[in-house]
mmCIF file of the C-alpha atoms, coordinates in Angstrom:
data_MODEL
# 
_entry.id   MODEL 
# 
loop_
_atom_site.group_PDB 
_atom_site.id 
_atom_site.type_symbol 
_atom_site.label_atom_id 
_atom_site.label_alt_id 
_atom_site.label_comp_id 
_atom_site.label_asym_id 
_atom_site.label_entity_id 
_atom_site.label_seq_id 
_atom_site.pdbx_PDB_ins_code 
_atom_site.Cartn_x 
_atom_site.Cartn_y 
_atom_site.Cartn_z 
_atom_site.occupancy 
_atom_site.B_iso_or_equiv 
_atom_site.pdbx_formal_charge 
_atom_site.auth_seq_id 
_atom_site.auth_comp_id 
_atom_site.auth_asym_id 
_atom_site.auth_atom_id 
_atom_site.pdbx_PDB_model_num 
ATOM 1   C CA . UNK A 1 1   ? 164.864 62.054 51.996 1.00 0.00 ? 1   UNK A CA 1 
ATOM 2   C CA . UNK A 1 2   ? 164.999 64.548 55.000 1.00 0.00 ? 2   UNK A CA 1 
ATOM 3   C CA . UNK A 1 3   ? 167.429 63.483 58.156 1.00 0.00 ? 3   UNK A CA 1 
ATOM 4   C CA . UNK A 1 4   ? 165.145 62.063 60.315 1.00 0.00 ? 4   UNK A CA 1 
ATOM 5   C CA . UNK A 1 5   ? 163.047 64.640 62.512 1.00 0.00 ? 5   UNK A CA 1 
ATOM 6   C CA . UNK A 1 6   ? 163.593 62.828 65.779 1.00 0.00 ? 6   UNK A CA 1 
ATOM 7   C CA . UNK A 1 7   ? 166.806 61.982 65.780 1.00 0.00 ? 7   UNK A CA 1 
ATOM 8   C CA . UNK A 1 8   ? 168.742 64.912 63.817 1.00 0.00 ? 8   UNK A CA 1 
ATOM 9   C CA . UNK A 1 9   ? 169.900 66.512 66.694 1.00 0.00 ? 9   UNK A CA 1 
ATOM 10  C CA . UNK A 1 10  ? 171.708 63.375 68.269 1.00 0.00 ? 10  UNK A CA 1 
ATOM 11  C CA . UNK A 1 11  ? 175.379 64.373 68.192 1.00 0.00 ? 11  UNK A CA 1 
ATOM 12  C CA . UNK A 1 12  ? 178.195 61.770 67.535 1.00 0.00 ? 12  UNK A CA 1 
ATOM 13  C CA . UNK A 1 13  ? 180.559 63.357 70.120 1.00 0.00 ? 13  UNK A CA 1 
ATOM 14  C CA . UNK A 1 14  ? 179.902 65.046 73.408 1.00 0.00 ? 14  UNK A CA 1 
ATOM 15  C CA . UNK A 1 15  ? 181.532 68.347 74.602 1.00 0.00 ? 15  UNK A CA 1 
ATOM 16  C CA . UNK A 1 16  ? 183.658 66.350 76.917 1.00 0.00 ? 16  UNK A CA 1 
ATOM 17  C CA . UNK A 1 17  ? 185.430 64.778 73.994 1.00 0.00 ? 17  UNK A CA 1 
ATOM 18  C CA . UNK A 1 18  ? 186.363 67.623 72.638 1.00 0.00 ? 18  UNK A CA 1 
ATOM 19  C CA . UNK A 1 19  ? 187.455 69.662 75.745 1.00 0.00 ? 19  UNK A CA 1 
ATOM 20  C CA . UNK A 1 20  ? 190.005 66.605 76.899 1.00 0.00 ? 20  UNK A CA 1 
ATOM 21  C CA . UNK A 1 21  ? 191.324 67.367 73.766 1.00 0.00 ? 21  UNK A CA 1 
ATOM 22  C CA . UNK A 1 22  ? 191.611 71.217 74.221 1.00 0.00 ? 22  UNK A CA 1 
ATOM 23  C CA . UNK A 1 23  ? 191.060 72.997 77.100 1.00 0.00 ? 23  UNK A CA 1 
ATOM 24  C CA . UNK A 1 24  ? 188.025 72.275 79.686 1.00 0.00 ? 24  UNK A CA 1 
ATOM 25  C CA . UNK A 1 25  ? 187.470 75.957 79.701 1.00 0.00 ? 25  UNK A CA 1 
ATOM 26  C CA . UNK A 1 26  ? 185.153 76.445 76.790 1.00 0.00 ? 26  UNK A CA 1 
ATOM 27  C CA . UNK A 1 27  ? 181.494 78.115 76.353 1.00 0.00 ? 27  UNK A CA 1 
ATOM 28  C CA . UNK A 1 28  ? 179.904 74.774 76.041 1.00 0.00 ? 28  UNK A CA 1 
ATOM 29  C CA . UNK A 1 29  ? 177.066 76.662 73.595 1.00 0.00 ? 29  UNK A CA 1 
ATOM 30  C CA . UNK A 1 30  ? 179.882 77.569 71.199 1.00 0.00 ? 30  UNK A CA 1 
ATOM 31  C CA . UNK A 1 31  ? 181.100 73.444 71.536 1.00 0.00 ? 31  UNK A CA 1 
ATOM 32  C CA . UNK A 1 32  ? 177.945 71.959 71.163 1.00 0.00 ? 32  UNK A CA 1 
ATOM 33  C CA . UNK A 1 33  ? 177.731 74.189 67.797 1.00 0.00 ? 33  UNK A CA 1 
ATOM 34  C CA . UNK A 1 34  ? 180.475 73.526 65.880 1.00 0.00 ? 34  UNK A CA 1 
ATOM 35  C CA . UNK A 1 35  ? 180.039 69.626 67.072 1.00 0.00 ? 35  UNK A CA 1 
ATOM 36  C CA . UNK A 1 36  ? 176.907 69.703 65.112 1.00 0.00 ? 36  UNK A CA 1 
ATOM 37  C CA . UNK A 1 37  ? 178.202 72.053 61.991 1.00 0.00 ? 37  UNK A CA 1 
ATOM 38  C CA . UNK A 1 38  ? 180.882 69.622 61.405 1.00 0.00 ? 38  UNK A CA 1 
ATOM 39  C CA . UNK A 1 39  ? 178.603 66.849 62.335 1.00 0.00 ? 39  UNK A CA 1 
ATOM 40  C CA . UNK A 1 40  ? 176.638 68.306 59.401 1.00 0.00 ? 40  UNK A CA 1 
ATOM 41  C CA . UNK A 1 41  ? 179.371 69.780 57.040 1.00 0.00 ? 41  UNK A CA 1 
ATOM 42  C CA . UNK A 1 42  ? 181.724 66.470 57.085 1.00 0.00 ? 42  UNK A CA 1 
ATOM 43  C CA . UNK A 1 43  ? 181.348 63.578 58.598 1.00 0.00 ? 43  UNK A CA 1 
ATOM 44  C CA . UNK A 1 44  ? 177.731 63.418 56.757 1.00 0.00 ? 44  UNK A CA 1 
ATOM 45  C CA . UNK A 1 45  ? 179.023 63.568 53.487 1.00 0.00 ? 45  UNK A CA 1 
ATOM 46  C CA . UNK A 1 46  ? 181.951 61.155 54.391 1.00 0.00 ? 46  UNK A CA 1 
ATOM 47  C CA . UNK A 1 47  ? 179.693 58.307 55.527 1.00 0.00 ? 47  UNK A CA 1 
ATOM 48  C CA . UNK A 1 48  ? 176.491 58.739 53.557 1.00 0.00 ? 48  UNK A CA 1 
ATOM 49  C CA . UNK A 1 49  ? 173.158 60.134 54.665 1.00 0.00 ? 49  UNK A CA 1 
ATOM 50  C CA . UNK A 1 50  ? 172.017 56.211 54.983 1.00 0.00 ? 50  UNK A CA 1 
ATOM 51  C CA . UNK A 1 51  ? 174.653 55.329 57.652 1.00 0.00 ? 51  UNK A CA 1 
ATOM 52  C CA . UNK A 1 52  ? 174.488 58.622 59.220 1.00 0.00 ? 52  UNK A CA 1 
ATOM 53  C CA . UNK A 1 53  ? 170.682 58.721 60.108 1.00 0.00 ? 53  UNK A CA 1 
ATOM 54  C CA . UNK A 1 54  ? 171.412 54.681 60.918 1.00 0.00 ? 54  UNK A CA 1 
ATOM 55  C CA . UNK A 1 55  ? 174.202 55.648 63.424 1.00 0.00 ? 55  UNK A CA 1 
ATOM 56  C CA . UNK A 1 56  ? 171.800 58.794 64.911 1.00 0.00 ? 56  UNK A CA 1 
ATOM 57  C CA . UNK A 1 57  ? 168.825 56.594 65.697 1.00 0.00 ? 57  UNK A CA 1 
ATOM 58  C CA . UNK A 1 58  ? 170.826 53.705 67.365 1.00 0.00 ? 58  UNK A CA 1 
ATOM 59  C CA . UNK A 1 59  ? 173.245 56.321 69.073 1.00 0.00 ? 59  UNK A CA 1 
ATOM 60  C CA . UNK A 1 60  ? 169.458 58.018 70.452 1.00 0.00 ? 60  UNK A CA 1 
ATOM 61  C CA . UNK A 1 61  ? 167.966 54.624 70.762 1.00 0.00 ? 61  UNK A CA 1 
ATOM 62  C CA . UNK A 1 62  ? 171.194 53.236 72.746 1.00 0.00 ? 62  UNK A CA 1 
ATOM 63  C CA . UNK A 1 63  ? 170.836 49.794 70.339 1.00 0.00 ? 63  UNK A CA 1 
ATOM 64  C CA . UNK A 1 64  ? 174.660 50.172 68.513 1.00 0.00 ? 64  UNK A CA 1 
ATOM 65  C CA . UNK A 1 65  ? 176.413 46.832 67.809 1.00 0.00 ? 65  UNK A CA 1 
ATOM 66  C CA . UNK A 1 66  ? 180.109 46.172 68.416 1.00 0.00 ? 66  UNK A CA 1 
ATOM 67  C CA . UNK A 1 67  ? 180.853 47.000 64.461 1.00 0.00 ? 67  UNK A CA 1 
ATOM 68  C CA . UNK A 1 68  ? 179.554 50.369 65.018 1.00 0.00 ? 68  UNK A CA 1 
ATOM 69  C CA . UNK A 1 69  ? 180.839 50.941 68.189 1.00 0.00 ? 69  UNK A CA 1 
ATOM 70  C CA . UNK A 1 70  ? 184.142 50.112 67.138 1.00 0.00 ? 70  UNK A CA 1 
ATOM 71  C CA . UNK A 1 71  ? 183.287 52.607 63.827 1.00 0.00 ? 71  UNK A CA 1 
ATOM 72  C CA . UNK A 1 72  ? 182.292 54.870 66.406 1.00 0.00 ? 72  UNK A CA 1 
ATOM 73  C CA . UNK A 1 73  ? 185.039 54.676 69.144 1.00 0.00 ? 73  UNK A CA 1 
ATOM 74  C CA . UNK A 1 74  ? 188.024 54.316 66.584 1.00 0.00 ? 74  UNK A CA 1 
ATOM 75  C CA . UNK A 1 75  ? 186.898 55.992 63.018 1.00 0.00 ? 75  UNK A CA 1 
ATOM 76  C CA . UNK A 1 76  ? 184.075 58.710 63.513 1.00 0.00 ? 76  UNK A CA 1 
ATOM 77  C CA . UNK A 1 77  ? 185.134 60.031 66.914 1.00 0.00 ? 77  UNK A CA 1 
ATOM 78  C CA . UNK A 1 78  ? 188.718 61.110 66.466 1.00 0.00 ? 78  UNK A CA 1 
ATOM 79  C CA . UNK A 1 79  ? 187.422 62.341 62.124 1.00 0.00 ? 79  UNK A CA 1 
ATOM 80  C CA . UNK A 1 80  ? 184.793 64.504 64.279 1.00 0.00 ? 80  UNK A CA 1 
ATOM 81  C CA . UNK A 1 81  ? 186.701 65.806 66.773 1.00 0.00 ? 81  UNK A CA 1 
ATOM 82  C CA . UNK A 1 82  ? 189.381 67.147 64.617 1.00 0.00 ? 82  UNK A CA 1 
ATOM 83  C CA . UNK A 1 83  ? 186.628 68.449 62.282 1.00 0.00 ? 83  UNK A CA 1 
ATOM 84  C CA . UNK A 1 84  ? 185.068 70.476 65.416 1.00 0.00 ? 84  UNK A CA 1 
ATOM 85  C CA . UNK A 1 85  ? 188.225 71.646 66.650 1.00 0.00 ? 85  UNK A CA 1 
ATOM 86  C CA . UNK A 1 86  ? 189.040 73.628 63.155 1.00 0.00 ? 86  UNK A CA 1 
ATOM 87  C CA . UNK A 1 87  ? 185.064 74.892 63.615 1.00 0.00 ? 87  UNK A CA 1 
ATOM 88  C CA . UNK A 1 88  ? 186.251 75.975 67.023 1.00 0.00 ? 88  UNK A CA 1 
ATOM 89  C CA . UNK A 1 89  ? 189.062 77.885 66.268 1.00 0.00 ? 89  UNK A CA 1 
ATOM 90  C CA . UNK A 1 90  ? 187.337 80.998 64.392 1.00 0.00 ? 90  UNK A CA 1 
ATOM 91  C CA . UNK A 1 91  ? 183.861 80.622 66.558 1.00 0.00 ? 91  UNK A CA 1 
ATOM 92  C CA . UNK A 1 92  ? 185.714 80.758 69.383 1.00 0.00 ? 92  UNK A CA 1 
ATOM 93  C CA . UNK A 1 93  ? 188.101 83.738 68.972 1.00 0.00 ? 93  UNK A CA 1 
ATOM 94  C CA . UNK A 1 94  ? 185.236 85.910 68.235 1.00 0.00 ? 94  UNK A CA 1 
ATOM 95  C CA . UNK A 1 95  ? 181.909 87.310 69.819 1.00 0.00 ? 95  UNK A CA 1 
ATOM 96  C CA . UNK A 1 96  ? 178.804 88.113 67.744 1.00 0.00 ? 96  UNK A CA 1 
ATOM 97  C CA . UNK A 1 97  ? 176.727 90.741 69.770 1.00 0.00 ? 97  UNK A CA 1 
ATOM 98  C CA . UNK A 1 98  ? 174.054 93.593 68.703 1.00 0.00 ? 98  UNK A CA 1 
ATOM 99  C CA . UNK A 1 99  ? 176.724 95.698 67.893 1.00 0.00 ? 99  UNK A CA 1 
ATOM 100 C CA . UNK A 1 100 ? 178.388 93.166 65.164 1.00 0.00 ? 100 UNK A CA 1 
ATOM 101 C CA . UNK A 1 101 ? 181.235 91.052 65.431 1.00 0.00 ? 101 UNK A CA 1 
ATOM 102 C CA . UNK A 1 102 ? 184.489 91.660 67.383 1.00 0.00 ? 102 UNK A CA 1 
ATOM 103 C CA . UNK A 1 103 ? 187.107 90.708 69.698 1.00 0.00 ? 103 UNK A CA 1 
ATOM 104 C CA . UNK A 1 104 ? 186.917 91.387 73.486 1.00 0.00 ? 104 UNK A CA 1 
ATOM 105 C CA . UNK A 1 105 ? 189.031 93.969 74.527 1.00 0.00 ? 105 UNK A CA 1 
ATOM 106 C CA . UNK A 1 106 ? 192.121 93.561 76.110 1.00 0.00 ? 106 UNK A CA 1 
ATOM 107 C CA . UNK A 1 107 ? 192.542 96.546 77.492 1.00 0.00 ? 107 UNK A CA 1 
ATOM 108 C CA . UNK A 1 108 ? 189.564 95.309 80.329 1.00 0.00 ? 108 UNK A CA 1 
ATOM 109 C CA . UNK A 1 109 ? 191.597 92.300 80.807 1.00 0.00 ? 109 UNK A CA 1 
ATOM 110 C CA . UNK A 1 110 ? 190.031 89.947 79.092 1.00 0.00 ? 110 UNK A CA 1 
ATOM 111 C CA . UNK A 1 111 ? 192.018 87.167 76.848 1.00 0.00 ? 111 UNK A CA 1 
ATOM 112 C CA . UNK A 1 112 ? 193.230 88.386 73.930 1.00 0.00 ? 112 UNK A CA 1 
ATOM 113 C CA . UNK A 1 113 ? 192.475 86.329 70.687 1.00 0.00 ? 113 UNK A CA 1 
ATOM 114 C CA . UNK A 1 114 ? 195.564 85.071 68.172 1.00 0.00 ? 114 UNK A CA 1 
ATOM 115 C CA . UNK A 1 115 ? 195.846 87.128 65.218 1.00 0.00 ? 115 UNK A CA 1 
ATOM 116 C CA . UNK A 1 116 ? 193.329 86.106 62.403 1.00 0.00 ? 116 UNK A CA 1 
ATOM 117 C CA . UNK A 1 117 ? 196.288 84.831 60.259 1.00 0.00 ? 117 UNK A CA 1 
ATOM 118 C CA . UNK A 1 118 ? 197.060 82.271 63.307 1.00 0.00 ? 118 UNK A CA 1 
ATOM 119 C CA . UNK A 1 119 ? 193.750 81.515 63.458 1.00 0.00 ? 119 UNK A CA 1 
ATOM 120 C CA . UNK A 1 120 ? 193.533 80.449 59.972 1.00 0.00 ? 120 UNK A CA 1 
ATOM 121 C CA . UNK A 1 121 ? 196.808 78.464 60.374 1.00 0.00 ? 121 UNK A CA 1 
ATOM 122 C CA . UNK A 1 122 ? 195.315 76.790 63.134 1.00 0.00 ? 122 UNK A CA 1 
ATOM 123 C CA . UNK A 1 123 ? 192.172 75.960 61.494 1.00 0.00 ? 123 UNK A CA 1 
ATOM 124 C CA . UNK A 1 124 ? 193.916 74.495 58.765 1.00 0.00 ? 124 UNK A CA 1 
ATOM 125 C CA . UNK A 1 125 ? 196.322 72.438 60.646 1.00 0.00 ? 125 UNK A CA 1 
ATOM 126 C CA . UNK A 1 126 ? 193.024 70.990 62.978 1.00 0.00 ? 126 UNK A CA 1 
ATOM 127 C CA . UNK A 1 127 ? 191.044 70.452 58.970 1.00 0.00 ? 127 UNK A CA 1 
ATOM 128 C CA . UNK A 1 128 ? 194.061 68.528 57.720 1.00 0.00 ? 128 UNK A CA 1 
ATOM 129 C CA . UNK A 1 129 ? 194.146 66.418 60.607 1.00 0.00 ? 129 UNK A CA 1 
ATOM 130 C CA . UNK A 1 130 ? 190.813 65.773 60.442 1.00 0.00 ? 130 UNK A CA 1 
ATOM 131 C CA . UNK A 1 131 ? 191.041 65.132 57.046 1.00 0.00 ? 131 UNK A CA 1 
ATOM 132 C CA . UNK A 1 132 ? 193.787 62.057 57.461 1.00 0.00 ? 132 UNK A CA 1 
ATOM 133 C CA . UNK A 1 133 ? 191.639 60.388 60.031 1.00 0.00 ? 133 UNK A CA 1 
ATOM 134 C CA . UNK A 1 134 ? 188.681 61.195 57.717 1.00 0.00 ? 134 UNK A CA 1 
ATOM 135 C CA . UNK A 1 135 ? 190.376 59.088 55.059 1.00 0.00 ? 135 UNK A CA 1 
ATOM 136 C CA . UNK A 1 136 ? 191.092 56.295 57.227 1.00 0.00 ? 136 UNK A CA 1 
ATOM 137 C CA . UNK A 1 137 ? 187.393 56.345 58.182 1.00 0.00 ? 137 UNK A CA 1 
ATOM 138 C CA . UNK A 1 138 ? 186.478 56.451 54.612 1.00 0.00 ? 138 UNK A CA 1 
ATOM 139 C CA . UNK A 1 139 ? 188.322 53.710 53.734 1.00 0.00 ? 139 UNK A CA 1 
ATOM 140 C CA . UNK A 1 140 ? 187.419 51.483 56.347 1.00 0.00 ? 140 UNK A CA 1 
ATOM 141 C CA . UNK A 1 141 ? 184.067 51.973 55.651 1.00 0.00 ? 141 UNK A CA 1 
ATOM 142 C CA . UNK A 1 142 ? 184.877 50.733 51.598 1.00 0.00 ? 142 UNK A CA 1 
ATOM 143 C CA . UNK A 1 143 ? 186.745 47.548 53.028 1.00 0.00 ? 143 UNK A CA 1 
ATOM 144 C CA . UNK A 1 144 ? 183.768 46.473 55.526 1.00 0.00 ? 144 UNK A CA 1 
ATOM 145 C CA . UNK A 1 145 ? 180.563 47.569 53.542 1.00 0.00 ? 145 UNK A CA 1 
ATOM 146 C CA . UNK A 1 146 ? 178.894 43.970 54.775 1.00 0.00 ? 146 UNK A CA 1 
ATOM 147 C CA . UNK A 1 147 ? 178.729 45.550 58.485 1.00 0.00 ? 147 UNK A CA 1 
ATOM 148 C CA . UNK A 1 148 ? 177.383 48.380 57.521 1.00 0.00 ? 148 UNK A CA 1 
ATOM 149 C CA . UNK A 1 149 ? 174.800 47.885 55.468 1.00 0.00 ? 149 UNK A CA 1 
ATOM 150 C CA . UNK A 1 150 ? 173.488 51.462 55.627 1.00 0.00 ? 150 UNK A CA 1 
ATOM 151 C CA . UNK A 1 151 ? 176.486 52.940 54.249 1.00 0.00 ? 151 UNK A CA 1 
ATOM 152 C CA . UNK A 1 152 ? 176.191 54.020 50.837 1.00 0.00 ? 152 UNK A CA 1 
ATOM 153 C CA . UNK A 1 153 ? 178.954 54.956 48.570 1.00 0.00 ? 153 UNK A CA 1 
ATOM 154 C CA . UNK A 1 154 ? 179.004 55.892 44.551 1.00 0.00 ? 154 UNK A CA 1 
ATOM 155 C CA . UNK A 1 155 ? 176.357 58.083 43.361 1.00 0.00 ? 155 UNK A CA 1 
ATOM 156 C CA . UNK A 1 156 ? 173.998 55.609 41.821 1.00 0.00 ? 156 UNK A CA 1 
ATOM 157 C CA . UNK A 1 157 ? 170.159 56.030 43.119 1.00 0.00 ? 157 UNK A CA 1 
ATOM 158 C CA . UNK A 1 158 ? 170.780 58.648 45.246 1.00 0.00 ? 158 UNK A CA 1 
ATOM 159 C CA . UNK A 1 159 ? 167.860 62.122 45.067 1.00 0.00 ? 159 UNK A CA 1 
ATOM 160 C CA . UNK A 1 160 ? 168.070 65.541 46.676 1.00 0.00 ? 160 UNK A CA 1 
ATOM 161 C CA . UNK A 1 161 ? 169.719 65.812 49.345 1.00 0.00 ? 161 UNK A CA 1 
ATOM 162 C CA . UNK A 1 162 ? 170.626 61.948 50.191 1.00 0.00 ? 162 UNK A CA 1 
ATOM 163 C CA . UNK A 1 163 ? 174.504 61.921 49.673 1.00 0.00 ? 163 UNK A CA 1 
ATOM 164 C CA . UNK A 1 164 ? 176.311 58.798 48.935 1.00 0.00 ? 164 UNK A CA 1 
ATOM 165 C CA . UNK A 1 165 ? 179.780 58.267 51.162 1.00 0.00 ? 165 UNK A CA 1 
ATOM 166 C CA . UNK A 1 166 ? 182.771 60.056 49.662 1.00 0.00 ? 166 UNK A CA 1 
ATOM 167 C CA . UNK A 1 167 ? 185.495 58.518 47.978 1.00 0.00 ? 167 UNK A CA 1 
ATOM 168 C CA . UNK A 1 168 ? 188.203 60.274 49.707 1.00 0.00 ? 168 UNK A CA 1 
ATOM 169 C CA . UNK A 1 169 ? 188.185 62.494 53.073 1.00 0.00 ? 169 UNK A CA 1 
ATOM 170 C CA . UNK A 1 170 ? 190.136 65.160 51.308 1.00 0.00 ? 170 UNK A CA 1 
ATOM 171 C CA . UNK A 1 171 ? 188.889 68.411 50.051 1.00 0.00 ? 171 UNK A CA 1 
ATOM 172 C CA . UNK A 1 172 ? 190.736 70.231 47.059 1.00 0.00 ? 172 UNK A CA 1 
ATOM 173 C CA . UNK A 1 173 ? 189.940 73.893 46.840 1.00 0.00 ? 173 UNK A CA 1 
ATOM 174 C CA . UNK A 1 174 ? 191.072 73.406 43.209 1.00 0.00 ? 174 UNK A CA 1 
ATOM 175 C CA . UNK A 1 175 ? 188.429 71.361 41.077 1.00 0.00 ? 175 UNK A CA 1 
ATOM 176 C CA . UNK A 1 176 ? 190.747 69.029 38.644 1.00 0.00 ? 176 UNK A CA 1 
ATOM 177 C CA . UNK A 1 177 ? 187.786 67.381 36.536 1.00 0.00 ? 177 UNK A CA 1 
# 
């Protein structure tokens, strides 16, 4: 089943959550982007399609209960942010214009972006944050399935592109079976 058409662009965070964590001094465009991309990319796939599209119409619809405020507020907020902030550090160090992709130049006096091996270290760092709070949102979510009845884990009746919630927040580059 397709996210829902109305609703799919309903973001979990806003910009301002992930600036106080930052810096306040970032292109909003680029925020708003990786917010959604990790929106997308993780914390779908952590909390099933069912409880995400659930959580995006009540978020739109301004109808949450206290259970999923408090799975908002404590679990999905701080899992998201750290997700976005590891989007944030590649998207933001570089510019994609008509020319291709670059840095800006210092030599106008413009900021000068971290080497790309810092970048990557920094990503990384930000992902396996993200990932620790990821697990404890994951298994939250396995200990109080009867308040959130949308959320859907194990693979059983699931079609396309539905995904069932994971069973762990971490991601192995290595697959072990």
């Amino acid at each position: 089943m397709p996210l829902n058409h109305d609703t799919h662009r309903t973001l979990f965070i806003s910009e301002e959550n992930i600036k106080s964590e930052i810096d306040n001094n970032i292109d909003a465009k680029k925020v708003v982007a990786s917010i959604a991309t990790a929106q997308a990319l993780y914390l779908q796939p952590l909390i099933s399609t069912s409880l995400y599209e659930d959580l995006q119409t009540k978020i739109s619809e301004d109808t949450l209960n206290e259970d999923e405020k408090l799975l908002l507020d404590v679990y999905i907020r701080p899992t998201l942010t750290w997700f976005t902030i590891s989007e944030l550090h590649l998207f933001n160090s570089f510019k994609l214009t008509n020319a291709g992709s670059g840095r800006q130049n210092p030599s106008d006096n413009t900021f000068q972006v971290a080497e790309l091996q810092e970048i990557q270290y920094l990503s990384e760092t930000s992902k396996k944050r993200a990932e620790q709070f990821g697990e404890r949102l994951v298994k939250f979510l396995q200990s109080n399935k009867a308040k959130y009845p949308a959320y859907k884990d194990g693979c059983s009746g699931y079609e396309g592109a539905d995904l069932p919630g994971a069973d762990t927040a971490y991601q192995c580059p290595i697959f072990l079976g």
